[in-house]
PAPALUM-823617 format. One line per 2 residues: number of its first residue (from 1); their letters; for each residue x, y, z negated of N, C-alpha, C. Coordinates in pm, whole numbers. Each point is the difference from the previous one (the first is absolute). Layout:
# residues N
NUM = A = X Y Z X Y Z X Y Z ~ ...
# end
This chain:
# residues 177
1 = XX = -20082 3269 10198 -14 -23 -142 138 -2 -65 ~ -2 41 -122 137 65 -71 -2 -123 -92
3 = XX = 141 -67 -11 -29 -95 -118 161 0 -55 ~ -39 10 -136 110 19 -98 83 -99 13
5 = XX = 114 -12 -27 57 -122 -46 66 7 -155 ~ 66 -96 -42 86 35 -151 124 39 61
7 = XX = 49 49 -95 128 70 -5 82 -106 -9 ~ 99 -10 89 128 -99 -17 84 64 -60
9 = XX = 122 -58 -41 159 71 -110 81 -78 103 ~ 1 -73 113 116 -64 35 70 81 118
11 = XX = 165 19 -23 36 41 82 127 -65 127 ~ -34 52 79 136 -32 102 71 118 40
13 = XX = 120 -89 40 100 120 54 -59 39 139 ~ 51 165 31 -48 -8 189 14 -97 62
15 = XX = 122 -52 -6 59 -77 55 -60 -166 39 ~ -47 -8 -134 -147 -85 -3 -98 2 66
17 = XX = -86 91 4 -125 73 64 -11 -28 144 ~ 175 59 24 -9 39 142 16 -174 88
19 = XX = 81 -64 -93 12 -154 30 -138 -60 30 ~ -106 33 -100 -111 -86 9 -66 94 87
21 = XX = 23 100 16 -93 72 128 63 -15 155 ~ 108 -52 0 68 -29 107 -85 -97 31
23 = XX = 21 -118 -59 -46 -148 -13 -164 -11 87 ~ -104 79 -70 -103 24 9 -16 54 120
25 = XX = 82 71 74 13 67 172 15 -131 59 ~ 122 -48 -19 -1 -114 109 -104 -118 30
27 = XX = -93 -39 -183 -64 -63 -13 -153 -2 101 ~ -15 148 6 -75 37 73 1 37 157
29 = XX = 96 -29 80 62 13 123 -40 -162 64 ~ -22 20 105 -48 -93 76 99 -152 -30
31 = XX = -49 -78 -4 95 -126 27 124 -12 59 ~ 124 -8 -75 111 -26 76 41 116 68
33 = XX = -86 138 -38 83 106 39 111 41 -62 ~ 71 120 106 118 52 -139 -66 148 51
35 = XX = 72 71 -138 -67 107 -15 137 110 -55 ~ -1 128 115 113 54 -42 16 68 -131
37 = XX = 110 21 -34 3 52 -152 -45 166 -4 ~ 38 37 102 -120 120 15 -131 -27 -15
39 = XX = -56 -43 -2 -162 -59 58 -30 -36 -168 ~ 69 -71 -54 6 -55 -151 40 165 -108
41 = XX = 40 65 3 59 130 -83 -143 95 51 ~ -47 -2 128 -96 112 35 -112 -90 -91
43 = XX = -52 -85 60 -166 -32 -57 17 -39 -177 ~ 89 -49 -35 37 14 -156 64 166 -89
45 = XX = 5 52 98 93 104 -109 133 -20 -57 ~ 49 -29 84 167 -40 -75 116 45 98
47 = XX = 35 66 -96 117 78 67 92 -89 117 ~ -9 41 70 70 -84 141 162 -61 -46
49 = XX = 48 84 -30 171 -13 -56 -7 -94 -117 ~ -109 -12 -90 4 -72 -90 -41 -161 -3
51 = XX = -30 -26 125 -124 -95 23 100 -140 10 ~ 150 44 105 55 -115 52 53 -66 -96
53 = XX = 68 100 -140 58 -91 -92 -138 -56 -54 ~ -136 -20 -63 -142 -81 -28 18 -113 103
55 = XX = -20 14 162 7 -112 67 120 -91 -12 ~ 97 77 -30 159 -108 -33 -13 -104 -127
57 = XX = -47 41 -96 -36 -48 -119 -122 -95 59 ~ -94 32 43 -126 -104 35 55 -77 118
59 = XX = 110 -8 91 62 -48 96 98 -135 -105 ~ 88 18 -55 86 -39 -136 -104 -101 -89
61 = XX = -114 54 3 -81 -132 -81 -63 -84 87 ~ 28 30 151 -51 -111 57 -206 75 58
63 = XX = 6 94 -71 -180 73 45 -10 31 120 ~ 102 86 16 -43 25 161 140 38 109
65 = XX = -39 -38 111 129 -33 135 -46 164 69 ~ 145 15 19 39 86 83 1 -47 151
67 = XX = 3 86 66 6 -16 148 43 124 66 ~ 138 -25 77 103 96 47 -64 31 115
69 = XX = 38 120 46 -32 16 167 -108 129 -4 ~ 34 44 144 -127 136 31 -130 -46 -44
71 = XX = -61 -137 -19 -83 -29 -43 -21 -72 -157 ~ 95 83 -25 57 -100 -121 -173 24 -135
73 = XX = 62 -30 -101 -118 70 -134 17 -160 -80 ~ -105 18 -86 14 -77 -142 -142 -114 19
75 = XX = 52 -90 -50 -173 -121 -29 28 -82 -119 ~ -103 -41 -36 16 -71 -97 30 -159 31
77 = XX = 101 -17 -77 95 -133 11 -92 -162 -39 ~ -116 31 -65 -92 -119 -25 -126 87 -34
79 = XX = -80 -137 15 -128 84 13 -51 59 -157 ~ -102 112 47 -17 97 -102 -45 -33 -159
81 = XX = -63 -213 36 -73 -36 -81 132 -79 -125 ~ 127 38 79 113 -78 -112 41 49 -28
83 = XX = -36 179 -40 121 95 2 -69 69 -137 ~ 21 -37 -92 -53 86 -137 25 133 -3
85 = XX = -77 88 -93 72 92 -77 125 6 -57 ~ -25 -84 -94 163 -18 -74 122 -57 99
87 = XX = -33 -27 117 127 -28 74 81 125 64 ~ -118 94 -8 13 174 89 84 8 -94
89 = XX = -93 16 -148 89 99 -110 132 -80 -50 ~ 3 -127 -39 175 -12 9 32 -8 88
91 = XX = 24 -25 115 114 62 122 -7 146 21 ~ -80 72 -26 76 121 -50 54 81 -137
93 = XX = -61 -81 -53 2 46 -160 83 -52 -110 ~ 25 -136 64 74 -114 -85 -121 -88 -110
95 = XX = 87 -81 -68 -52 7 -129 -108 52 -49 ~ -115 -59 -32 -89 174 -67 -54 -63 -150
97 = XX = 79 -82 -58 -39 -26 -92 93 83 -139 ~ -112 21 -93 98 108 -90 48 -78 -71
99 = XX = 131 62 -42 129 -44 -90 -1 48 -120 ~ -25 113 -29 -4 126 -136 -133 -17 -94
101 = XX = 23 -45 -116 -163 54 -46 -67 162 9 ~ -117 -81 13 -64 132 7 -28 114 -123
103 = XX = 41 -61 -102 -10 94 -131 132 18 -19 ~ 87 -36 8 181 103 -77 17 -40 135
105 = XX = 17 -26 124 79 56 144 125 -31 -24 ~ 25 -173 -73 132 -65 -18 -48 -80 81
107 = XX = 116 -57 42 10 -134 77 -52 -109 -65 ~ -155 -67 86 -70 -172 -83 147 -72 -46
109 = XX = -37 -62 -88 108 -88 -77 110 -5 -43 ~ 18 120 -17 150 55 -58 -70 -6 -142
111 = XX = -96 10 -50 -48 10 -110 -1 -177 -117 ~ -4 29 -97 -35 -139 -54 -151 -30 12
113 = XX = -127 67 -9 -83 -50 20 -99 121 96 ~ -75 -27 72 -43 42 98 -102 137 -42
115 = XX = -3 103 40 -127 109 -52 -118 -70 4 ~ -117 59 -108 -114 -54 -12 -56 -5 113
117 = XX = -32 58 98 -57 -18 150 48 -82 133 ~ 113 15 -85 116 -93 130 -78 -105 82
119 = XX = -69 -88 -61 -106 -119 67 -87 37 98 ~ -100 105 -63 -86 71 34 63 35 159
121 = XX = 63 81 -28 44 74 139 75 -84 110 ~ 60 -123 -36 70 -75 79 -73 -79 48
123 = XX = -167 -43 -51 -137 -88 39 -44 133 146 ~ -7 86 -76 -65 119 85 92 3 127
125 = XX = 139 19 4 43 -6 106 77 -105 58 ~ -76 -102 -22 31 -100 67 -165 -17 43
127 = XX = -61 32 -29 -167 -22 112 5 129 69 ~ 78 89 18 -22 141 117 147 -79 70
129 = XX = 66 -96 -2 67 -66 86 -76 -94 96 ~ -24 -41 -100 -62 -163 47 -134 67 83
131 = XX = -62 121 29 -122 69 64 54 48 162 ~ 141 36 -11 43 65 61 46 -128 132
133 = XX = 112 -51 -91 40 -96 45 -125 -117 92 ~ -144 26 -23 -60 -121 55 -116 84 96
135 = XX = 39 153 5 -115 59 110 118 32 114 ~ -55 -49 80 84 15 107 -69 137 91
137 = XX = 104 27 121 -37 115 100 -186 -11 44 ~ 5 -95 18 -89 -89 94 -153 38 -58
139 = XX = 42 -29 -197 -100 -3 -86 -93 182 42 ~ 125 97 -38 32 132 -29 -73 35 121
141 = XX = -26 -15 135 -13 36 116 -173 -32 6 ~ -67 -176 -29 -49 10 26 -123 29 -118
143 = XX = 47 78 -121 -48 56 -133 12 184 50 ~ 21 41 125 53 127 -3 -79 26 79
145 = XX = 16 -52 147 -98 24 168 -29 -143 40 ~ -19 -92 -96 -99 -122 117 83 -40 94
147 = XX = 131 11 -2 81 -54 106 57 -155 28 ~ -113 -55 -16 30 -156 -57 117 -56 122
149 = XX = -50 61 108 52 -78 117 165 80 35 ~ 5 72 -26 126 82 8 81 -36 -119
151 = XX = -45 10 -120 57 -37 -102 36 -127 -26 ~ -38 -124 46 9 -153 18 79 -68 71
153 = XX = 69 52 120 44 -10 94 164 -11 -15 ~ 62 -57 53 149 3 -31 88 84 122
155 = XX = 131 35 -3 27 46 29 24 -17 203 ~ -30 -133 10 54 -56 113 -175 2 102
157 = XX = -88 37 -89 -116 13 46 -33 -163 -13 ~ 27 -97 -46 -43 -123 44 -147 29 -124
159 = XX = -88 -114 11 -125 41 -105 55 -59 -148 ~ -32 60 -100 -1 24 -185 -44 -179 18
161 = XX = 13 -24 -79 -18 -114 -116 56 -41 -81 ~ -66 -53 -95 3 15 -164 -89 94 -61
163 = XX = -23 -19 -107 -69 77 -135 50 119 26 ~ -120 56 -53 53 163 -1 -75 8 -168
165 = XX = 99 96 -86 -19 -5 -151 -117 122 -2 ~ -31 -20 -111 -126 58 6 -6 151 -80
167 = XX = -44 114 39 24 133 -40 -108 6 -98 ~ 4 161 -65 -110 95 -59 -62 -90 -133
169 = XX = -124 11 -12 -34 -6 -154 -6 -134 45 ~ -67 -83 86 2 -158 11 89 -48 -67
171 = XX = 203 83 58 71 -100 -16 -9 37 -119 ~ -1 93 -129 41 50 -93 -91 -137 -84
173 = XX = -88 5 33 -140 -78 -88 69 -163 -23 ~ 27 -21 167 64 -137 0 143 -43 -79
175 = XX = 77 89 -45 102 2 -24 1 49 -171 ~ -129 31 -63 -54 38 -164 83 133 9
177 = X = -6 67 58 58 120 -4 -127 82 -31
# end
């Protein structure tokens, strides 16, 4: 069965993409495995050469540990259920909050009083933060393939506990979204 979705406008850099699709490999790799960065570039699509500077950046925020050696490869540094979206996209992205208005493409507050939308858009993107920021890997995984038990799990394999936040239209409903 074919089912539409709406059209999104939001974008990321590759560099982004490939971060949160990295993320999403390891998430899905057995407990406490590591997983070579070959292994991560083949089943994602990401250019092999491009991949190590993504894991350096997600290494740098603390997401995910390297491991040297013929057996070396990548895991995730805490478990999948503490690791947001928005933690992927600023450690690779920085910052992602806009500076410029969106109608004259000057710098917010250089102005004496703010463009008529200025509110508007700074409400708006501060709830595609605050969305991002509170669905974690964990959420994403088990909203994708049912992977409750893979996705829950921390990195050391010991068993998940704590809350796990709540995905899809539920959470949207719960949250007056």
């Amino acid at each position: 069965m074919h089912v539409t979705l709406p059209h999104v406008r939001l974008e990321l850099t590759r560099r982004g993409s490939y971060a949160i699709r990295s993320v999403l490999t390891l998430a899905r790799a057995e407990r406490g495995s590591v997983v070579p960065a070959r292994r991560i570039a083949h089943d994602m699509r990401i250019p092999e050469r491009f991949l190590p500077q993504v894991l350096a950046d997600l290494s740098r925020a603390g997401l995910v540990e390297a491991r040297l050696g013929r057996a070396g490869g990548y895991r995730l540094a805490r478990a999948a259920r503490s690791i947001s979206l928005l933690d992927i996209i600023e450690a690779t992205e920085g910052d992602t909050r806009r500076t410029s208005c969106v109608l004259t493409g000057q710098p917010c507050g250089e102005v004496a009083e703010p463009c008529d939308v200025h509110q508007m858009f700074c409400a708006a993107q501060e709830a595609i933060l605050e969305r991002l920021g509170s669905t974690s890997i964990a959420d994403i995984l088990v909203e994708a393939d049912g992977s409750a038990e893979v996705a829950l799990g921390d990195p050391d394999g010991r068993a998940a506990a704590g809350p796990r936040l709540a995905v899809g239209a539920a959470a949207a409903g719960s949250r007056g979204a």
